[in-house]
N, C-alpha and C positions, 0 to 999 in steps of 0.2 A: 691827881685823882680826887673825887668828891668823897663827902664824908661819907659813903656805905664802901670805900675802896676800890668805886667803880672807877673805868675813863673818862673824863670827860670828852664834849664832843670836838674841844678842839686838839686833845691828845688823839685822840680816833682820826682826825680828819686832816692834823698836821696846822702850820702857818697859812693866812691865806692873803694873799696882796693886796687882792681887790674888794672894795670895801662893797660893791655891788654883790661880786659873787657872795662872801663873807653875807651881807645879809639875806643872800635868797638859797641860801645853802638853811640858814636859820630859819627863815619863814616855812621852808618848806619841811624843815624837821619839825616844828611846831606844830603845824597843820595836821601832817602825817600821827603826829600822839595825841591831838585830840579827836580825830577820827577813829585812832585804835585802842585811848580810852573808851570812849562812850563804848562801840562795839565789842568791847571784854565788860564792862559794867553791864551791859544787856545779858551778854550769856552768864556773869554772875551771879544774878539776880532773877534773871525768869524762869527757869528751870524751879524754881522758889515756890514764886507767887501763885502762879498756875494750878488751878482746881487739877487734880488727879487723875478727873472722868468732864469730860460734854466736848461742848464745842472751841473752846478755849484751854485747851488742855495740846492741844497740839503743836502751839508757836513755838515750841522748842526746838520743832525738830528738826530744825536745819541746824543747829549745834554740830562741828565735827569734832568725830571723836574714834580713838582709834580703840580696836574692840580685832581679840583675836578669841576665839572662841574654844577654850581647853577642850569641853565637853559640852554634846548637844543633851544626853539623858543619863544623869542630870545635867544641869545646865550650871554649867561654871563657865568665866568668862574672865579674861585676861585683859585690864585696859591702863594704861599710864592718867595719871589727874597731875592736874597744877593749877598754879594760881591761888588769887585769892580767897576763893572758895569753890577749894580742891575737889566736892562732890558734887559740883554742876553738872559734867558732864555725865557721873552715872545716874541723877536724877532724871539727865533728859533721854537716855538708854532705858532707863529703867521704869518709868512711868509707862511703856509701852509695852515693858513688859512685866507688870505689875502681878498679873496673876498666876503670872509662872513663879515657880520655888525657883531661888535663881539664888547664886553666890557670887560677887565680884572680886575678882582678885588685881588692888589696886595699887600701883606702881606710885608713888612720887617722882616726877621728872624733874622738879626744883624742891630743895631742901623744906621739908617743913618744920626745923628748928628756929622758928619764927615766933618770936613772943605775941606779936599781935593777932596772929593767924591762932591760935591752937584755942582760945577762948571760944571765938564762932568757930573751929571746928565741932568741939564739943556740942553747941547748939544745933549746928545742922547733922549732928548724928545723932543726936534725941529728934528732930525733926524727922529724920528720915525712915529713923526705927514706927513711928508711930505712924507714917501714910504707907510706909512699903514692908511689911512685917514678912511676906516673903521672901524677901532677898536678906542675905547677910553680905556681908561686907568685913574685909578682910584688909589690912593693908602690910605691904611687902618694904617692910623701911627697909630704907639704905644704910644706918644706922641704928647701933642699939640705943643710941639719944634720941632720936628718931619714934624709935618703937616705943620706949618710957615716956615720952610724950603724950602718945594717940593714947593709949592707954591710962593714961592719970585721967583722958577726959573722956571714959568709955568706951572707947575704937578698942577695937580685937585686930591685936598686930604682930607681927612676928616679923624679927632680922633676915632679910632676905637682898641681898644687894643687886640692884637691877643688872650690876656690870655679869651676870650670872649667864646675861642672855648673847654674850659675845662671840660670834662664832668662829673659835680658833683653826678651819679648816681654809677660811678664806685670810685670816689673820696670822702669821707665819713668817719664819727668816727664811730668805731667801737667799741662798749660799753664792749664785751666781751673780750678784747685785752691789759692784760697787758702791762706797760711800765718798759722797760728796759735798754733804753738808753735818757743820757741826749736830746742829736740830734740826726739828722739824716741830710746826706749829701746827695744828689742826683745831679750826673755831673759827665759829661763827662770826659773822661780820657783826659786833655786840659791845657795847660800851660794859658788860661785864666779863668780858675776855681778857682784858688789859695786856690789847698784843704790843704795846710799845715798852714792857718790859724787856720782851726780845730782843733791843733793837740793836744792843751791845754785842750779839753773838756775832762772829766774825762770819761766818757760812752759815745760812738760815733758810729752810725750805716753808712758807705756808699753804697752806691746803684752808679756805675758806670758803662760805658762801653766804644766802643772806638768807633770812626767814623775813623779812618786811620790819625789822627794827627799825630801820631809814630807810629816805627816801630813796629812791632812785640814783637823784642827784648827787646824795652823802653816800651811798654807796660808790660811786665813781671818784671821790673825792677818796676816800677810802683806799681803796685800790692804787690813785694816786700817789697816795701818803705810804703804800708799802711798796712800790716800783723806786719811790725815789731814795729809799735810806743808804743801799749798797748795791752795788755792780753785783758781790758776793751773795745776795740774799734772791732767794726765788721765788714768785709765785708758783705753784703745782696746776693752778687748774688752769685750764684756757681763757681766753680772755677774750671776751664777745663785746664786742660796744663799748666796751668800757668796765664791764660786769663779770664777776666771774663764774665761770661756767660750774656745772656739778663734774665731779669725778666718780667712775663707779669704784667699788668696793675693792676690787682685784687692781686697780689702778693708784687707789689711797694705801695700799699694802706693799707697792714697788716704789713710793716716795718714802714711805717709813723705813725702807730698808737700804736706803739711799742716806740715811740718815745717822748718826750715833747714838742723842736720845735725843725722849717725846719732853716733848713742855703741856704744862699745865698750869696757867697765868690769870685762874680767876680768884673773888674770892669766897663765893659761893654760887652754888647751883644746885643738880643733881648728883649722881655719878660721875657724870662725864663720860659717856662709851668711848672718845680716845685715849684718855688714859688704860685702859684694858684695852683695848687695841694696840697700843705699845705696849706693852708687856707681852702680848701674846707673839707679837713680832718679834719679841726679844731686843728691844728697848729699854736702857734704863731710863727713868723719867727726874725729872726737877719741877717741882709744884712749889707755888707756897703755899703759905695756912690757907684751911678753904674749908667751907662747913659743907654737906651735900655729900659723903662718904667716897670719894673718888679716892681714898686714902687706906680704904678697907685692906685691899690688895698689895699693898707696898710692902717694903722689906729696903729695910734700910742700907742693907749690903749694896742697894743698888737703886735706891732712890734718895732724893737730897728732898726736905723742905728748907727750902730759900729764902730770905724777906725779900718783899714786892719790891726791887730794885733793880734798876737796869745792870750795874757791874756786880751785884750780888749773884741775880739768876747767872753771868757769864761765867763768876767763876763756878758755880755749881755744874754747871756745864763743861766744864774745860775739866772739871775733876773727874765728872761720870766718863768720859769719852777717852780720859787718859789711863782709867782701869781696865777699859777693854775688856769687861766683863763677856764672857762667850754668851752668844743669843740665846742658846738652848739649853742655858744653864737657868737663864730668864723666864724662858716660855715656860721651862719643867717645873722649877719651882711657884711659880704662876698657876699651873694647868693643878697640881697638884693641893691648892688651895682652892682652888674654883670647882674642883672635882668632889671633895668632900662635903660644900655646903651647897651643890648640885644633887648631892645624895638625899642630905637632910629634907631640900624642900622637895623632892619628890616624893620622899616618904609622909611628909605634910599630905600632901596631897592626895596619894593612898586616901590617908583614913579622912581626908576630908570628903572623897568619894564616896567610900564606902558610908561612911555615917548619913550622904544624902542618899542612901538607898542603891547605891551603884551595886550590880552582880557580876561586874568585871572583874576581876583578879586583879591585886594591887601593881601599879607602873611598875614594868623591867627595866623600863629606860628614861632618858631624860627627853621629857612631853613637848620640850618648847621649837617650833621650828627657828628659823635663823632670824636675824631683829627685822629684817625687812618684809618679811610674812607676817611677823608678830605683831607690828605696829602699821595695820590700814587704815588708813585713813578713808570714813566718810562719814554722812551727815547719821544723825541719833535714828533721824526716822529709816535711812536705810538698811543701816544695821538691822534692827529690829524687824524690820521686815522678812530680811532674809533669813535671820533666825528663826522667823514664825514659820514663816514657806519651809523649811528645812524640815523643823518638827511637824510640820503638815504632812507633808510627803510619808516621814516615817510611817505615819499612822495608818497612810493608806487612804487620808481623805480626800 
């Protein structure tokens, strides 16, 4: 592992013989990160520099960004940030819609317990307060480290763990479902997954795929490197070209119950939504240390933190799976932590309505639909569009 506790690329990608492929496996992961530098340094940065109002005020707005929309009047608006400067993409959302009263309710999808990060947070939300004074900004840590953070540098924050948005109706034991493997792995194809901690568990199911961290190329090499370790070990998704395919939801929920416990092998991110997708399945889980709150939910009756070690994680594993802990003893005690601070942020929300002028009666239920509604993805200008057109309508214009 390299010094942040990632994989490296040749733990990811395994041995490789040929001194050819070996360097065009290289070349091509090289290339692939300075193409996906520059274009993350573009959207970090111009959402920024960009006059507020004219004809250069618009280059943002091919930025994607996913944007679920709580409330049209008033206008509250649901969206996950990351990266290096986490309020790019509501700068490029929100420049458009600048003279709407608007509130953003913003998710961290990677930790922001980041020493270098929380200083230019600070500055771009005195930046932002002073071009967008009608929008507020809200963010939903995943931790309460998290929360003390934004806030030591003026962010208005509240604990709210994104794993809240799980939906336990598609996520569930399934009584009818034998088990066939020790684990089950679910992660991204990611040199911060560290799936070759896995690699000691005797029966291993993965469920991966890839968001564009590697090429093509390393992808397949990838895939390679987890077909060859065990006869015992499975990939879950189909395998296309060499690639693995997506799995849907109902499909990721019959491998996890094929399974004894979930793994969690990074050592920082977000939440993690598989970690609460195994619990909700009634999985116990083996994580090791990890910043990103994917921790919040655990209960030590029935989850292990492990050191990042191949026969460490195994024996953590061989001890959860020889408790035999009941699923639904899992899921209840799960559901019943996830149901209580399900309460609280709806009640947040109430008065956060109400105080923008709302004449609705405060929320009965819980607002959010399932995560694949919640998080659409498109470009800033479109968004915005259709939120205009929306409010248009209402009005009758």
């Amino acid at each position: 592992m390299d010094k942040d506790g990632h994989e490296t690329f040749e733990e990811m990608v395994g041995p490789i013989d040929s001194p050819f492929e070996r360097f065009w496996l290289n070349a091509a992961r090289q290339a692939g990160q300075r193409v996906g530098n520059l274009k993350q340094l573009a959207a970090n940065r111009l959402p920024f520099i960009l006059p507020t109002t004219g004809p250069f005020s618009g280059f943002d707005g091919g930025i994607r960004v996913a944007v679920h929309v709580l409330s049209h009047d008033p206008l509250v608006i649901y969206t996950p940030i990351g990266g290096e400067r986490p309020l790019n993409s509501v700068v490029a959302i929100g420049r458009r819609l600048a003279s709407r009263r608007a509130a953003f309710l913003m998710m961290p999808n990677w930790t922001l317990e980041r020493p270098r990060l929380i200083p230019k947070l600070g500055r771009d939300l005195a930046w932002h307060r002073e071009r967008f004074p009608a929008h507020e900004l809200i963010f939903l840590c995943n931790t309460e480290e998290e929360r003390r953070l934004v806030t030591a540098v003026g962010g208005t924050a509240i604990f709210s763990n994104h794993n809240l948005m799980i939906n336990e109706d598609i996520f569930r034991p399934l009584p009818d479902v034998p088990v066939e493997f020790d684990a089950v792995y679910n992660a991204r194809i990611s040199h911060t997954k560290r799936h070759h901690l896995a690699f000691d568990i005797e029966r291993l199911a993965h469920i991966t795929f890839s968001i564009g961290e590697l090429p093509r190329a390393g992808n397949r090499a990838f895939i390679r490197r987890l077909q060859a370790q065990s006869p015992l070990h499975r990939i879950a998704n189909p395998i296309i070209d060499g690639l693995a395919g997506l799995l849907p939801p109902q499909e990721i929920n019959r491998i996890y119950n094929q399974a004894s416990v979930g793994l969690c092998l990074s050592a920082a991110e977000g939440a993690m939504r598989s970690s609460m997708e195994y619990l909700m399945a009634g999985l116990p889980v083996v994580s090791t240390p990890s910043l990103g709150g994917r921790d919040v939910f655990f209960d030590p009756d029935y989850c292990i933190i492990a050191e990042p070690d191949p026969a460490a994680i195994r024996r953590a594993v061989e001890t959860l799976r020889d408790r035999a802990i009941p699923r639904e003893e899992i899921r209840n005690r799960t559901l019943a932590k996830v149901r209580a601070q399900r309460q609280e942020l709806t009640v947040f929300l109430s008065e956060l309505l109400k105080r923008m002028g709302s004449s609705q009666p405060p929320l009965s239920q819980w607002p959010f639909p399932e995560i694949g509604l919640l998080r659409r993805w498109a470009t800033a200008r479109q968004h915005a569009h259709e939120i205009t057109t929306f409010g248009t309508a209402r009005k009758g214009f």
